[in-house]
N, C-alpha and C positions, 0 to 999 in steps of 0.2 A: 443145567450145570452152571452155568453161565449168572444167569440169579443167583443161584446160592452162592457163588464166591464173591459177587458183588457185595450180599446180604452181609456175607462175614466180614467184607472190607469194611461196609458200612457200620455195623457195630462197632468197629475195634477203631475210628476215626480219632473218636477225644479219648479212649480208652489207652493207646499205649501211650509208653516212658517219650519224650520228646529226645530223639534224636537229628532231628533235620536240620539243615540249615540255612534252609528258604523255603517260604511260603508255599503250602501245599494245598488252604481253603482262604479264599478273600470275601472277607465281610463289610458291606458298607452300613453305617451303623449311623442311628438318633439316638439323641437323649434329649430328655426332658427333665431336668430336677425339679422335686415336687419339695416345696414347703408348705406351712402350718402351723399355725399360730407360736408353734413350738422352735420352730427350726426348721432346719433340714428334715424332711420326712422318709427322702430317698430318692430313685430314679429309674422313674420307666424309658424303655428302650425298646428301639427295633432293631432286627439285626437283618438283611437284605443278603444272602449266601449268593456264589458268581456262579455263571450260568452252568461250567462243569460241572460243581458239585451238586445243583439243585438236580442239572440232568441223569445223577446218579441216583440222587437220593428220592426224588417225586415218586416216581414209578413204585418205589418198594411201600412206600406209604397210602398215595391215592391209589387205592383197592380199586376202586370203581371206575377209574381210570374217566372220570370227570373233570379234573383239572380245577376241584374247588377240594377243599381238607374239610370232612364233618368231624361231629365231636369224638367218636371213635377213632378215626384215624391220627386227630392231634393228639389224644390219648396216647396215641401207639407210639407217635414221635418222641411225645416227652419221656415216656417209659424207656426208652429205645436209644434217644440220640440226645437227650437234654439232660437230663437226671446226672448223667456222669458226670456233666460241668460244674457239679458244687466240688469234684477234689481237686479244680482250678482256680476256685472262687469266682467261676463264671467272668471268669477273664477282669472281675473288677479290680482293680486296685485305687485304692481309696484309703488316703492316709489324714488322721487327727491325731495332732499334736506329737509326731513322730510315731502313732503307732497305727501299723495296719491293721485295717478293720477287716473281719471274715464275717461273710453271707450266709445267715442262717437260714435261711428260706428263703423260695421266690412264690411272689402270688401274681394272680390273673394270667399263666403263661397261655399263651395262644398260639396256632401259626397258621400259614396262606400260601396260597398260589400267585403270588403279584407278574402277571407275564408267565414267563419262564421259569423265574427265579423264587426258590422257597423266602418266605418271612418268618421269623419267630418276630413275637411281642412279648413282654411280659414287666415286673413289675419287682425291685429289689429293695424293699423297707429296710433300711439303717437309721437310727435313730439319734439326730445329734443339735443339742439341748442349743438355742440361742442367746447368748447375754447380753448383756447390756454394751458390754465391748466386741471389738470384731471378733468374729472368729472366723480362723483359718484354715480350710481343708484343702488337699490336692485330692482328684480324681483320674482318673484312666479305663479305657479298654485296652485289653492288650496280652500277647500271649507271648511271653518272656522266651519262650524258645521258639519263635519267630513259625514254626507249623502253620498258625492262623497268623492273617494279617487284615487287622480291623484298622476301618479307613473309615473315616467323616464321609459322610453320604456330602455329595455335592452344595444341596439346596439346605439351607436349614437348618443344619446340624444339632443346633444346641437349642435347648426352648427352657420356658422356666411356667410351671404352675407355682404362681405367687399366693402369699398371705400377705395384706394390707399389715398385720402385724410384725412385719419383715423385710426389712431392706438388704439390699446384695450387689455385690460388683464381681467379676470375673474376667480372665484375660486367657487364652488358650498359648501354649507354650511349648515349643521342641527341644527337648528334654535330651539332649546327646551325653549326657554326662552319665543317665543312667536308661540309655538304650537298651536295643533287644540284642540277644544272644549275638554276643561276643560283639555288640557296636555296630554290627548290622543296619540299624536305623534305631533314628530317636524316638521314644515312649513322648507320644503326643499326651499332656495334659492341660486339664483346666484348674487353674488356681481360683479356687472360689473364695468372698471373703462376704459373711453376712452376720448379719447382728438384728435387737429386735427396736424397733421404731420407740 
């Protein structure tokens, strides 16, 4: 009985309306923005969940109770516990030229046993054209009604897969003017500025 009302906790995590107003899952998170002769190509990421939620979640996933995720079982996740996050836009926020961009898909999702703690991986192609002049995006993770709270993994946070055809500068920024739910805390972003060589 115990399982099963877990199981149903666990389904309905990213599924309900956000009413909370503190953090209830803490995610420590990479990125990587990928360019390409073209531009911005998009940005793979990890997401690192805290050891409560993975210790809820592991169990209902690794079947085999091995403590590694096979392709079945990540299967089951993404079906399960990932899929729901495109009616959040997968916590991205990513704005060009004042307007928000939405995630049409994600490719390569994966996940893992790191420790303790679950991993997702995966991979968010947005496509944004480079010119000759800069151009300006701001980027975020982040869950505007403060439920999830996605934090810079300590080491590393930000990486860049470059194109020789592509220069780029960036500054990370605490953003209190358009914080999480109700000013809560400031929307940590990167102001990215790249153009092509």
């Amino acid at each position: 009985m115990r399982i099963k009302y877990a199981l149903i906790f666990l389904s309905l995590i990213f599924a309900v309306a956000p009413a909370w107003t503190h953090p209830h899952i803490f995610v420590d998170y990479t990125l990587t923005i990928v360019f390409d002769d073209e531009g911005f190509a998009g940005v793979q990421t990890e997401w690192i969940f805290d050891e409560m939620f993975s210790a809820a979640s592991i169990p209902n996933y690794d079947v085999n109770k091995d403590n590694t995720l096979d392709a079945e079982e990540i299967e089951n996740i993404k079906k399960k516990a990932f899929v729901n996050l495109h009616h959040y836009n997968y916590f991205l926020y990513l704005v060009d030229r004042g307007n928000e961009l939405q995630v049409n898909h994600i490719e390569n999702f994966s996940a893992s046993i790191v420790g303790y703690r679950l991993k997702y991986s995966f991979f968010i192609p947005i496509r944004i054209s480079a010119k000759n002049k800069k151009k300006a995006i701001t980027l975020a993770f982040y869950d505007e009604s403060f439920y999830v709270d996605m934090l810079f993994l300590d080491y590393e946070p930000i990486n860049f897969e470059d194109s020789e055809a592509i220069k780029h500068s960036h500054k990370v920024v605490s953003n209190y003017e358009e914080g999480m739910y109700y000013g809560q805390g400031p929307r940590t972003e990167i102001w990215l500025k790249f153009q092509k060589n």
